[in-house]
Backbone bond lengths (Angstrom), bond angles and torsions (degrees), N, CA, C in turn:
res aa  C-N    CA-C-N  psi(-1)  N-CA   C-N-CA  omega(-1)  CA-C   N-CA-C  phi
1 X - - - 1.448 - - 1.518 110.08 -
2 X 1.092 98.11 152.03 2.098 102.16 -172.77 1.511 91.54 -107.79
3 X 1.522 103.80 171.67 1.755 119.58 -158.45 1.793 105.95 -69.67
4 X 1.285 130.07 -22.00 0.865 148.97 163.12 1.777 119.24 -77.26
5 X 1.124 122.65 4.95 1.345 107.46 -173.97 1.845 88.59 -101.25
6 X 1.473 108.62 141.91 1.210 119.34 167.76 1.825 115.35 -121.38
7 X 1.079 93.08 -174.70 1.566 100.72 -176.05 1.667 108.74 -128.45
8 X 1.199 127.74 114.60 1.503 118.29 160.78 1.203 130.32 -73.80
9 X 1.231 129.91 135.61 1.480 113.67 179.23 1.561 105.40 -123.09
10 X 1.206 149.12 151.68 1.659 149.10 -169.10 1.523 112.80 -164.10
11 X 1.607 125.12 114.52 0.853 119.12 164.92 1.364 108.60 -99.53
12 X 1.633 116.94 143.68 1.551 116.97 154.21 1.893 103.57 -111.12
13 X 1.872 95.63 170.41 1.338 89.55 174.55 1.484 77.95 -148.98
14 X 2.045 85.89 149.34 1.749 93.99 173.42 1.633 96.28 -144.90
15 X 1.345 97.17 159.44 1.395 120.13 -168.21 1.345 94.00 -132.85
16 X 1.317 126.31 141.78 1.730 129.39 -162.87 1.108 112.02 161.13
17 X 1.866 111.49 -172.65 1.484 122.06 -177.74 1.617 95.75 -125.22
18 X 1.144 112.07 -39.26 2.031 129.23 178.01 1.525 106.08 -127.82
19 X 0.986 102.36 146.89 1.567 116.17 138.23 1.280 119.43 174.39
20 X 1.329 123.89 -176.78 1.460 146.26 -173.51 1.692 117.47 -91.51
21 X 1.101 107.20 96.01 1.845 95.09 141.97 1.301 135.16 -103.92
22 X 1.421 113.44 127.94 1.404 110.39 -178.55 1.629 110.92 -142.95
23 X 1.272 109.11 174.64 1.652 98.00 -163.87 1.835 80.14 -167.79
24 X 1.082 95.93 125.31 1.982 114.71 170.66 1.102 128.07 -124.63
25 X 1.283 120.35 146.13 1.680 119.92 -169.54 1.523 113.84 31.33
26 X 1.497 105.01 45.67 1.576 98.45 156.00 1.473 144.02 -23.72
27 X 1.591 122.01 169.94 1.316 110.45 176.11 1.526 108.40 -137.18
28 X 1.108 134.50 147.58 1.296 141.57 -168.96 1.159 104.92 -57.21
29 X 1.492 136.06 140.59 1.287 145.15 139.08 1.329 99.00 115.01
30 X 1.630 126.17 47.49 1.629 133.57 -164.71 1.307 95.02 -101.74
31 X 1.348 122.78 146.96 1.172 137.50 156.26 1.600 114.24 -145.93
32 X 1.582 103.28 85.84 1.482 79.26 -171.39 1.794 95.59 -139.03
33 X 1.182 141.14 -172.95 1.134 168.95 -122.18 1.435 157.82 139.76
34 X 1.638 121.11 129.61 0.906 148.81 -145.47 1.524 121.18 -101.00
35 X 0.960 127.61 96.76 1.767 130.34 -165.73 1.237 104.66 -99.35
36 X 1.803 121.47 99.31 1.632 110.25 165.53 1.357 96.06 -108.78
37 X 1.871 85.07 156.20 1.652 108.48 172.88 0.922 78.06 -151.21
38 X 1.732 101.78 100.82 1.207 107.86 155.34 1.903 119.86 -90.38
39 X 1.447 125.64 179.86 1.392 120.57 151.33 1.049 114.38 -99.29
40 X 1.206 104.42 73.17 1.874 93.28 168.46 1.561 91.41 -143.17
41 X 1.297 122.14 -179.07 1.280 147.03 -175.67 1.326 117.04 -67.12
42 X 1.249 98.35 -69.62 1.679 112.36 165.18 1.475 116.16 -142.97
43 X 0.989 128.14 179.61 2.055 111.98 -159.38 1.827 68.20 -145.98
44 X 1.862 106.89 140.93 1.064 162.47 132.84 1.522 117.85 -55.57
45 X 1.443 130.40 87.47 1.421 137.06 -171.65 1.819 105.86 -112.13
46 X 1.443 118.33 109.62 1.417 119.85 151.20 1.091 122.67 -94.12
47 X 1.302 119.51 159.51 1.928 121.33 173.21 1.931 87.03 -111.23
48 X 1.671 104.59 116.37 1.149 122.71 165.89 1.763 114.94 -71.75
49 X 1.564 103.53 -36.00 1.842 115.61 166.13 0.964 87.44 -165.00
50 X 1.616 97.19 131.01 1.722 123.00 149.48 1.191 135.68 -152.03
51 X 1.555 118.66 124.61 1.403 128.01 -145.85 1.600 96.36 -154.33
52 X 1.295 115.63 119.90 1.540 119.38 -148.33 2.107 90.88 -150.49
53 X 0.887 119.28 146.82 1.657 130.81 177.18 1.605 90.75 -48.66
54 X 1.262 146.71 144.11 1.580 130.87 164.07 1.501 105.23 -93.09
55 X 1.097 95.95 128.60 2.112 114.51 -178.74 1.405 110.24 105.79
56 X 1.271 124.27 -39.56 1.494 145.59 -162.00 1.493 134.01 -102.33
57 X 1.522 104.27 -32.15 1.661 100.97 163.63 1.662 92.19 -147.68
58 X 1.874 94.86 126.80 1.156 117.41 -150.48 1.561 102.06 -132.60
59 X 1.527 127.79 131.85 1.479 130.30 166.26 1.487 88.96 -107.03
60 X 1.927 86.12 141.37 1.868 99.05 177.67 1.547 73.38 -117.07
61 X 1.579 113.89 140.19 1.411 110.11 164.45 1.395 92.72 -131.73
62 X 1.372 116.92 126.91 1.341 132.90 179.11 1.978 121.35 47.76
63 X 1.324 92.72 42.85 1.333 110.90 -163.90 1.212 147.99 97.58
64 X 1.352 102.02 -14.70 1.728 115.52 -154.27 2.092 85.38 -127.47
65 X 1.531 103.97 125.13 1.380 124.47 -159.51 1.763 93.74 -91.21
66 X 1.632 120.13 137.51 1.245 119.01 171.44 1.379 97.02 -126.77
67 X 1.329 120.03 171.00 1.766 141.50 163.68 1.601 116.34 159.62
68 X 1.354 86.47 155.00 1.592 96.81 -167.80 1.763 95.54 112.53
69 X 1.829 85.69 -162.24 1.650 95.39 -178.80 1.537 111.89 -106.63
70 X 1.524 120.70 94.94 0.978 111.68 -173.09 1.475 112.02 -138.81
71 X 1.408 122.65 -171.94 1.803 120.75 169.05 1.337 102.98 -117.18
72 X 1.072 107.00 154.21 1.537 130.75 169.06 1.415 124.00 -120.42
73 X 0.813 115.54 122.52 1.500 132.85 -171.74 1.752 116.73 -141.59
74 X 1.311 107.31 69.54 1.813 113.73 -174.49 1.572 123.04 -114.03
75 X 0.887 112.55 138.22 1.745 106.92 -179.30 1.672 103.04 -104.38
76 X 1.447 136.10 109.52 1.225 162.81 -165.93 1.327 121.51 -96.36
77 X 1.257 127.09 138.36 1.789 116.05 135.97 1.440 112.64 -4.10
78 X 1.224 91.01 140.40 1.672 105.12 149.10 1.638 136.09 -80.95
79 X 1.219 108.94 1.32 1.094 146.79 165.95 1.372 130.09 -125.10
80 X 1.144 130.75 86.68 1.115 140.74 -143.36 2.271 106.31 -126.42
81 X 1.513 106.35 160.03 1.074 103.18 175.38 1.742 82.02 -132.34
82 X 1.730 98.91 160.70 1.379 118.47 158.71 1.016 120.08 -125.98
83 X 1.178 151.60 116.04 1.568 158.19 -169.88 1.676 94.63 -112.67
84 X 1.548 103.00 142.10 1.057 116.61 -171.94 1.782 104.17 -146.42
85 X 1.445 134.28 113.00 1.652 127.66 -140.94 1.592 89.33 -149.78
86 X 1.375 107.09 121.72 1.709 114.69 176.75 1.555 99.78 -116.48
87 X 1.549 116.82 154.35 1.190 122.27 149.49 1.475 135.75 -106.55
88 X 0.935 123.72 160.93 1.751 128.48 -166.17 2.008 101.25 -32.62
89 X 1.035 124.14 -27.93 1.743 124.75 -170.36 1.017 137.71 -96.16
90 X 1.160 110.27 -108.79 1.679 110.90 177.35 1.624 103.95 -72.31
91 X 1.384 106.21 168.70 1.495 125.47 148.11 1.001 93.87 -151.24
92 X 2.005 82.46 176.28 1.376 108.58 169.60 1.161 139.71 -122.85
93 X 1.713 128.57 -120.87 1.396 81.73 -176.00 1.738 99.18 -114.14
94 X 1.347 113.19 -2.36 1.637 98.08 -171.77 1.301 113.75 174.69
95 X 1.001 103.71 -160.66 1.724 128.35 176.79 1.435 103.58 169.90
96 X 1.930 94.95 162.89 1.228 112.45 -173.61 1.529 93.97 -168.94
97 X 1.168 127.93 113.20 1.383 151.76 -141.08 1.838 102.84 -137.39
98 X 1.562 109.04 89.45 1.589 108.88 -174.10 1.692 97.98 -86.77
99 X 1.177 143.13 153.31 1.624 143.33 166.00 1.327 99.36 -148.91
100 X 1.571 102.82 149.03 1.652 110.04 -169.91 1.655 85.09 -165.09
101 X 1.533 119.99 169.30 1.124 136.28 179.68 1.276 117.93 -69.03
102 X 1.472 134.82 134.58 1.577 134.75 -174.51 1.799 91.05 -106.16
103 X 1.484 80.35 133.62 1.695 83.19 158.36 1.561 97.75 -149.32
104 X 1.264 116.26 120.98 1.416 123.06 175.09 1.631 122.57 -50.86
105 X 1.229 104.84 119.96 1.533 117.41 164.22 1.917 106.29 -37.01
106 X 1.535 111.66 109.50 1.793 112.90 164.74 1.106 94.39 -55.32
107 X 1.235 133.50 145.55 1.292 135.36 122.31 1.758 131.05 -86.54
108 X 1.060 112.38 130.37 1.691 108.25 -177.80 1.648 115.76 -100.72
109 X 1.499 111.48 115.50 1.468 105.98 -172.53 1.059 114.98 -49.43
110 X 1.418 141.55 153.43 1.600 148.17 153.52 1.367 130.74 -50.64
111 X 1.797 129.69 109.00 1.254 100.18 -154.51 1.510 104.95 -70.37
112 X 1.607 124.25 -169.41 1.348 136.66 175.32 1.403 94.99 -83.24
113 X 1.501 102.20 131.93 2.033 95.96 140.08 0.671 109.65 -116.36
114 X 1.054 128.91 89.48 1.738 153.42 141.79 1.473 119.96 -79.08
């Protein structure tokens, strides 16, 4: 790193039922993060776009590490963290992180005709 390279660091915190994280045309040297508490049971997380350096700038959402060009589709805590980690170089171009409340489909067994 040269005498000029810095590091950002940013926490947000949200309290809710849905919402959005997203972050575009990033900038090198991110370290920042996302605190939900939500009320719900368990929270429902899609990646609407995500396109991240692959190996190098990485979201851990609730433990489990993503990057590159991929989808996300996870059912989480209700309490959840987002970590969001750049390195000195490339990026890319984004993310956009929709979450809303999961509540599992009942299913009702079939009776017998027997």
């Amino acid at each position: 790193y040269g005498p000029y390279d810095m590091w950002l660091c940013i926490l947000y915190s949200i309290l809710d039922t849905s919402g959005t994280i997203e972050l575009y045309n990033y900038q090198h040297n991110l370290d920042l993060e996302w605190r939900v508490n939500s009320t719900c049971h368990q929270v429902y997380i899609k990646s609407d776009t995500f396109a991240t350096e692959p190996e190098w700038d990485k979201v851990v959402i609730d433990y489990r590490t993503f990057h590159g060009t991929l989808t996300i589709e996870e059912i989480i805590s209700a309490a959840f963290i987002v970590d969001f980690t750049t390195d000195h170089s490339i990026s890319g171009d984004g993310f956009k992180l929709d979450w809303s409340c999961y509540t599992p489909v009942a299913t009702v067994p079939e009776k017998s005709t027997k």
